[in-house]
C-alpha positions as CSV (number, residue, x, y, z in Angstrom):
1,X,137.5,111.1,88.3
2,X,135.7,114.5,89.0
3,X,133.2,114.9,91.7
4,X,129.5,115.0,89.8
5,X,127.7,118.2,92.2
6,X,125.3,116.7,94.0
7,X,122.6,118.8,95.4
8,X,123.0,119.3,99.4
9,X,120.0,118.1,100.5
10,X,121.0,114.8,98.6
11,X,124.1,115.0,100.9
12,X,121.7,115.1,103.7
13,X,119.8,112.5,103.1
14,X,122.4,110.3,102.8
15,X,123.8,111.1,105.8
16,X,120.0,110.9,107.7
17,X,119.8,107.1,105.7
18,X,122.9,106.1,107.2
19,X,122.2,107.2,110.7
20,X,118.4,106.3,110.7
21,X,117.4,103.6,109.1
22,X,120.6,102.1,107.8
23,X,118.7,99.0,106.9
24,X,116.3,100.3,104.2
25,X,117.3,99.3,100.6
26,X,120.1,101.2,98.8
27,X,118.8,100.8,95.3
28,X,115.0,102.2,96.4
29,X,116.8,104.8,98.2
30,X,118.8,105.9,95.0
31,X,115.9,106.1,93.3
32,X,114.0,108.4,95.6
33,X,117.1,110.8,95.9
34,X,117.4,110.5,92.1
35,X,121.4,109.9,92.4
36,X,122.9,106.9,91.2
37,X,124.6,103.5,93.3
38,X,127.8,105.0,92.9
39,X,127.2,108.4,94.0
40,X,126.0,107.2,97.6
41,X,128.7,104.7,97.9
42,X,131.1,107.5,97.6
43,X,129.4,110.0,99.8
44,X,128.9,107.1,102.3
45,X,132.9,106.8,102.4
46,X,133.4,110.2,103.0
47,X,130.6,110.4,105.6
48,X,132.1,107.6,107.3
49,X,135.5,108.2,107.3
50,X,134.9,112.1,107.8
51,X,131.4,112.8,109.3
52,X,129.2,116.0,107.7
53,X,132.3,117.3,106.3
54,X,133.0,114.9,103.8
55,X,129.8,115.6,102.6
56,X,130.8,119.3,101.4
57,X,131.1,119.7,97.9
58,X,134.9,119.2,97.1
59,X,137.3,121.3,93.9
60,X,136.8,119.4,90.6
61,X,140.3,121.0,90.1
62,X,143.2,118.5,89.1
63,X,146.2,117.9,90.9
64,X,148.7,118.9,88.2
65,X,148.2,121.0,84.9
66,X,150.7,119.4,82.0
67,X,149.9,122.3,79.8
68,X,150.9,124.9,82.5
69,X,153.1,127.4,80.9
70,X,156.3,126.4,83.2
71,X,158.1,128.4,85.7
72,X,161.1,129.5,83.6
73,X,159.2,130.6,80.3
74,X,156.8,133.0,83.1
75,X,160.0,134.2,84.3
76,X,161.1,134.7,80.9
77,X,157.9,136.7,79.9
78,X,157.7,138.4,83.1
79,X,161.4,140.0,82.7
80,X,160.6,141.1,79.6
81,X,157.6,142.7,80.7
82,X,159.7,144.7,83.2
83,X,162.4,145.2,80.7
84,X,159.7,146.9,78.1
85,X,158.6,148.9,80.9
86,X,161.8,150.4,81.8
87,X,162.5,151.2,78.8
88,X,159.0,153.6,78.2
89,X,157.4,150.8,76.0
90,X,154.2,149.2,75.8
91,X,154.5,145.6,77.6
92,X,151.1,144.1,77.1
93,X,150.8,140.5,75.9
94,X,150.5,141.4,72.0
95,X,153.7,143.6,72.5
96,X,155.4,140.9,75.0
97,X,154.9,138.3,72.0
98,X,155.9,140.6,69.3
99,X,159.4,141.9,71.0
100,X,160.1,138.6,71.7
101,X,159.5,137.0,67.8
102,X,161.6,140.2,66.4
103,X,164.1,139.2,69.2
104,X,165.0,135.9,67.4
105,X,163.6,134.2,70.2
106,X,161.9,130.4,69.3
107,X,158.5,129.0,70.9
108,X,156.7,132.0,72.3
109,X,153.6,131.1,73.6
110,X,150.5,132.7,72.2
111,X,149.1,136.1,73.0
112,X,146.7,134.5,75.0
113,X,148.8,132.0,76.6
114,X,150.7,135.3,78.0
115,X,147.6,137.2,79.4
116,X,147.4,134.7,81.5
117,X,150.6,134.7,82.4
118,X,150.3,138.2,83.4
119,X,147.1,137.6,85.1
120,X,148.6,134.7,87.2
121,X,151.5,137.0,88.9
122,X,148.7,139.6,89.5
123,X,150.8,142.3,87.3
124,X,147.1,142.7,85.1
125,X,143.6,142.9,85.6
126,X,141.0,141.6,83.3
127,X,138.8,145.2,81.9
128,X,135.5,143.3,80.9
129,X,133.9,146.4,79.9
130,X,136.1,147.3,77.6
131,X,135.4,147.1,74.0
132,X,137.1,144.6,71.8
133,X,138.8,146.0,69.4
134,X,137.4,143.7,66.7
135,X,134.4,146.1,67.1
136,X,136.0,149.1,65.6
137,X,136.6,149.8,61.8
138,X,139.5,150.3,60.7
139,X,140.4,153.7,58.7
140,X,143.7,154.0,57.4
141,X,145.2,155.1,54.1
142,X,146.1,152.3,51.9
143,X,149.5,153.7,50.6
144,X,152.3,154.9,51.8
145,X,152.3,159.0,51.4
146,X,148.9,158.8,50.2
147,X,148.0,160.6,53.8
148,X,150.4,162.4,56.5
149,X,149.3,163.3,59.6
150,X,151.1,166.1,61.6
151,X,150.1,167.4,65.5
152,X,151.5,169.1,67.9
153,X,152.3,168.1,71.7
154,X,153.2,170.7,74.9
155,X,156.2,169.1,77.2
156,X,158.6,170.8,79.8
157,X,162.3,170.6,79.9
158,X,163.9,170.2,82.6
159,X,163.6,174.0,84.4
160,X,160.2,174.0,83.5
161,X,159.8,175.8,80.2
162,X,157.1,174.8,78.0
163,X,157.8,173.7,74.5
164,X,156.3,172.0,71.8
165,X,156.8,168.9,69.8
166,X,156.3,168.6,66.1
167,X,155.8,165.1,65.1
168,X,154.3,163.6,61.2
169,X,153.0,160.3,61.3
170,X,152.2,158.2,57.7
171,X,148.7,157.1,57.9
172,X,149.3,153.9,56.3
173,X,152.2,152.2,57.7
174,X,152.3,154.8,61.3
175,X,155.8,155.2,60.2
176,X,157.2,158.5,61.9
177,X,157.8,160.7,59.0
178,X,159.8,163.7,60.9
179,X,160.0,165.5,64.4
180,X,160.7,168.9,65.6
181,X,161.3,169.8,69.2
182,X,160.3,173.9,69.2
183,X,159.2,176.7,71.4
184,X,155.8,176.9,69.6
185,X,153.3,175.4,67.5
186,X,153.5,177.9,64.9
187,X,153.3,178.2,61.0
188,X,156.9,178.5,60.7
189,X,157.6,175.8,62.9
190,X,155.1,173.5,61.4
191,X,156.5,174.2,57.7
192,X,160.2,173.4,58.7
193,X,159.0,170.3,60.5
194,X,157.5,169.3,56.8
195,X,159.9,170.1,54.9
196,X,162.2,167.6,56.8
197,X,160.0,164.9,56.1
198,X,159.4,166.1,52.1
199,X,163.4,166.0,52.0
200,X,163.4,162.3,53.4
201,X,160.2,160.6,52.0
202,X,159.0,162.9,49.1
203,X,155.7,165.2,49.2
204,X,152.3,163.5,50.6
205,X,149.6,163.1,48.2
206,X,147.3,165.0,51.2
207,X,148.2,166.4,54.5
208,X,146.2,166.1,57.8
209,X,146.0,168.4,60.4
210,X,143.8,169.8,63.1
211,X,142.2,173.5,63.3
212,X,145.1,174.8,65.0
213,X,145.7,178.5,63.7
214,X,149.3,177.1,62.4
215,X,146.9,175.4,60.2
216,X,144.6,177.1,59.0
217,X,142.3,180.1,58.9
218,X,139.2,178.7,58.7
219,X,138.0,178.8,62.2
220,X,138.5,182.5,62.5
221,X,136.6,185.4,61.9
222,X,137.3,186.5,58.5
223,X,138.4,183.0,57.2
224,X,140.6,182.5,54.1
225,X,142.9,180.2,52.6
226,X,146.0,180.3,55.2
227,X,149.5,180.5,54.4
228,X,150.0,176.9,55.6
229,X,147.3,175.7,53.4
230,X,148.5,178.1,50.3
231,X,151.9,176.2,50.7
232,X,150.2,172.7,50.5
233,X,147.9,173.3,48.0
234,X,151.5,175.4,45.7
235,X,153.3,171.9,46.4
236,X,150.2,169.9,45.0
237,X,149.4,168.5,48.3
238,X,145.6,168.3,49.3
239,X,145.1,170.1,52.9
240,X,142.6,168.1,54.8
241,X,141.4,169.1,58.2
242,X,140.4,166.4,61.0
243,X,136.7,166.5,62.3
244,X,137.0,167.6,66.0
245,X,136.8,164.6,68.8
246,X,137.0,162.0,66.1
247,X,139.3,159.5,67.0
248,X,138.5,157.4,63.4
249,X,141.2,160.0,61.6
250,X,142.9,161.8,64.1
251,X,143.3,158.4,66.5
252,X,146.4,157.5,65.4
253,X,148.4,160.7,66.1
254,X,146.6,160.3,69.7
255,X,147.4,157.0,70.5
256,X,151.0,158.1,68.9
257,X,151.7,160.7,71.7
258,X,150.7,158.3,74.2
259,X,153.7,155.8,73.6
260,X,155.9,158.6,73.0
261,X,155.3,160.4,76.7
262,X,155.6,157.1,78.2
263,X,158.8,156.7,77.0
264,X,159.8,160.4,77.5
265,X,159.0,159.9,81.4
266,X,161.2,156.7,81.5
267,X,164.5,159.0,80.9
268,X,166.1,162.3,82.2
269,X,163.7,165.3,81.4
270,X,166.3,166.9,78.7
271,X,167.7,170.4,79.5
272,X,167.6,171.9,76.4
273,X,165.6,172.2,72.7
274,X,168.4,170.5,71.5
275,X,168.8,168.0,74.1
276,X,164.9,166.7,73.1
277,X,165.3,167.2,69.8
278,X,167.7,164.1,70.5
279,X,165.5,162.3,72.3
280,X,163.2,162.6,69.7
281,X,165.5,161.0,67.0
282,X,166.5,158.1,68.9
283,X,162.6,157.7,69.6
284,X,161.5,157.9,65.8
285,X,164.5,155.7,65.3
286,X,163.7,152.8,67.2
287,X,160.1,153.3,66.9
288,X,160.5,153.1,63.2
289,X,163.3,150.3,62.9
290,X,163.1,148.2,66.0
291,X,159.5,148.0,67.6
292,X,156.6,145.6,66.8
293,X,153.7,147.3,65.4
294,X,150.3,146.1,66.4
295,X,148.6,147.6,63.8
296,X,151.2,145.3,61.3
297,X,150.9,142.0,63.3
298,X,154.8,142.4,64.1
299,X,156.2,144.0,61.4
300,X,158.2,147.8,62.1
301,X,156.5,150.6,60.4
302,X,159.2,151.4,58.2
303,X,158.6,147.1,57.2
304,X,155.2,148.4,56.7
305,X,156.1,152.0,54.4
306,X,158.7,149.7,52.5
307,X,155.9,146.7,51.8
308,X,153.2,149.3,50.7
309,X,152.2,151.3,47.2
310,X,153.6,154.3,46.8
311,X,151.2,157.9,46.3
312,X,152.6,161.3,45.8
313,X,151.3,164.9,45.3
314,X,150.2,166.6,42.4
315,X,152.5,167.3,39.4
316,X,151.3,170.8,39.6
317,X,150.1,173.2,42.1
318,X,146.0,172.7,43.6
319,X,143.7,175.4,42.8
320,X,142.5,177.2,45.9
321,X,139.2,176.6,47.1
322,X,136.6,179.7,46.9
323,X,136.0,181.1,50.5
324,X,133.9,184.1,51.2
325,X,134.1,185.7,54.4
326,X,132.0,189.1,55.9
327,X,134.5,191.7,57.0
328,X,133.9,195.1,59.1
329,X,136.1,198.1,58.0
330,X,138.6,199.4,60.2
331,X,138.4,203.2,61.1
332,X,141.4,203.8,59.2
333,X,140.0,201.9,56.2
334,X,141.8,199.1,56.3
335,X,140.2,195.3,55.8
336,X,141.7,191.7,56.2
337,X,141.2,189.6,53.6
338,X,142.7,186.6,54.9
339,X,145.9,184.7,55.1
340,X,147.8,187.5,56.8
341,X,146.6,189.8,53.9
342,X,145.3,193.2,54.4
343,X,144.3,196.2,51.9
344,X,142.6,199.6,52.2
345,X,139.7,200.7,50.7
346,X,139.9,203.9,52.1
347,X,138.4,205.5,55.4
348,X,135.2,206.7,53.8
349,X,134.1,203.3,54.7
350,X,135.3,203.2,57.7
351,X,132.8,200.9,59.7
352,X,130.9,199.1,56.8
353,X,130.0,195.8,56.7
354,X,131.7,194.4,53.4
355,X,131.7,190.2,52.0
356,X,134.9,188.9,50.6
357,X,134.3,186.8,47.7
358,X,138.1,185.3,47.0
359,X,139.2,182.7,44.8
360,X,143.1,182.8,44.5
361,X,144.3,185.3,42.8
362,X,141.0,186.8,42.2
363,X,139.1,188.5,44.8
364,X,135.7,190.9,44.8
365,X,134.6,192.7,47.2
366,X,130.6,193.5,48.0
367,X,128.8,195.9,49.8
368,X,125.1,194.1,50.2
369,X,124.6,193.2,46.5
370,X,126.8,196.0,45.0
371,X,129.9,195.0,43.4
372,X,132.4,197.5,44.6
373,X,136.5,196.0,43.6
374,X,138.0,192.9,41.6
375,X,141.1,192.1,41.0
376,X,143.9,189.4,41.3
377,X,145.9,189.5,44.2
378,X,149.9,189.7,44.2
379,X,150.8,186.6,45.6
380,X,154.2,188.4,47.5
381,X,152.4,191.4,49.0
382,X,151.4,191.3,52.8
383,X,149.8,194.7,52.4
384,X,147.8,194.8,48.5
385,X,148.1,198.1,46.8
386,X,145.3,200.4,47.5
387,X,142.4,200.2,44.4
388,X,142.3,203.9,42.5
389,X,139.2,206.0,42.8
390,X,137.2,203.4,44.6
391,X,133.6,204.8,45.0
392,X,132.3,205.9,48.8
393,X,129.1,204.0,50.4
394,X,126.0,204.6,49.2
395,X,123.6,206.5,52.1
């Protein structure tokens, strides 16, 4: 039976009662003390067979725990902790579990069960100040395509060299979409990492990015629609940029790039574009197919993409949002008027202050309240086709 803690000067008194007046009732003694008959018969065999220190407070702990996980299943869990780590995976106690139920594997302890586990061999530490994740809201797309998320990562090859990867994640099921291992995060580069990912999966119903200028124009000085954005909304897919420092919609893609340079330092930095480019298949690859999602209780996230509704983009191409934008005339008469798109209103206003009213195709052009050009656009000129007799500033 456990030990009931007994205050120490309790203790004391026994042991002052058994040297002092050993004669003196028990049961009126008891009573002062407030202990019970059984209590100081039991410290009175301690204190007689071991003096003061059997009077110390003794571990209520048993002799054996039954219900111990046993040694072989901890050496089981451990090994695949270190396995998972090897390999440039997550090995916490959800992912432990999960590998080991997609593994075929029967009787794996809980998640719990495992923390401690880990906590035991001292390979762990409890974070108390961390919050629980049953705290946070989820936000995630509730069908597959419905939302694609695309970022970009700087690595090094082997030498040295910067490059970049290109990676699109599927909001719902986190399914890796497509990946592109390339010298920049351009436009280009960001196109031809999509159209992969269209050619496999179909087109998005909306497309997530950040305000990187392979994005979009918006965050320049004479904003526009951008060519990137012109593409999406032509293929009926909804551009949608991410709030800055807003982990709620851009948290994914985040946490994303963490797994993925964990497992990038576990092999050989790769010598060559193409040489990542296959690291970065095999990674999609297994990350897709083979590994436990958290997010899925288990399942992979192409389980997930498979199990979910289906979205897709619009039948026919988005209309372009209006933008307006102030613009300062170039000496030579030349203005930009966004999305790569310049056109000359002639040097007479050189160094006026003009606002861009655009709507694709149709743009005007003001100086103050004056109307001074409309007209569509030609969607495959760079450089539009100076207007005819356009009139000089008013003094």
């Amino acid at each position: 039976m456990a030990d009931v803690v007994v205050p120490m000067d309790v203790r004391l008194a026994v042991a002052y009662f058994l040297q002092v007046d050993p004669a003196q009732d028990v049961t009126s003694f008891c009573a002062e003390q407030g202990i019970s008959r059984q209590t100081y018969y039991r410290l009175r065999r301690r204190f007689l067979a071991e003096g003061l220190e059997g009077l110390v407070p003794r571990s209520t702990r048993p002799r054996s725990s039954p219900s111990q996980t046993t040694e072989v299943v901890a050496g089981v869990l451990l090994a695949k902790r270190a396995e998972l780590i090897g390999q440039g995976w997550d090995a916490g106690a959800v992912s432990i579990r999960s590998w080991l139920l997609t593994e075929g594997v029967e009787q794996v302890p809980s998640v719990s069960t495992i923390h401690r586990v880990l906590r035991r061999a001292g390979v762990v530490l409890d974070q108390p100040k961390k919050r629980p994740k049953g705290s946070f809201r989820r936000f995630a797309a509730t069908a597959a395509n419905e939302r694609w998320q695309m970022d970009g990562m700087k690595t090094k090859l082997a030498e040295g060299t910067v490059v970049v990867v290109l990676r699109i994640l599927d909001d719902c099921s986190r399914q890796l979409m497509a990946s592109l291992a390339c010298d920049a995060e351009s436009t280009a580069n960001a196109w031809a990492c999509l159209e992969t990912a269209m050619a496999r999966h179909g087109r998005p119903a909306a497309f997530m990015t950040d305000s990187g200028t392979a994005f979009t124009q918006r965050r320049r000085r004479n904003p526009g629609l951008g060519e990137f954005e012109a593409r999406l909304r032509n293929a009926g897919i909804m551009p949608i940029l991410a709030r800055p420092r807003h982990p709620q919609t851009c948290g994914k893609k985040e946490r994303e790039w963490s797994t993925l340079r964990q497992w990038l330092r576990a092999r050989p930095a790769p010598a060559t574009l193409a040489d990542l480019q296959r690291q970065l298949d095999a990674y999609d690859l297994i990350f897709n197919h083979q590994r436990p999602h958290q997010a899925h209780h288990g399942a992979t996230p192409a389980q997930a993409y498979q199990a979910a509704p289906r979205a897709s983009a619009a039948a026919t191409p988005l209309r372009a949002p209006m933008t307006t934008a102030t613009v300062h005339v170039r000496p030579n008469g030349v203005i930009d008027i966004g999305q790569n798109t310049q056109m000359s209103i002639g040097k007479a206003w050189a160094g006026e202050t003009l606002t861009i009213l655009r709507e694709d195709p149709a743009i005007a052009i003001f100086h103050h309240d004056d109307l001074i050009e409309f007209r569509h656009l030609d969607p495959d000129r760079k450089y539009q086709l100076t207007p005819k007799r356009l009139p000089s500033p008013k003094s």
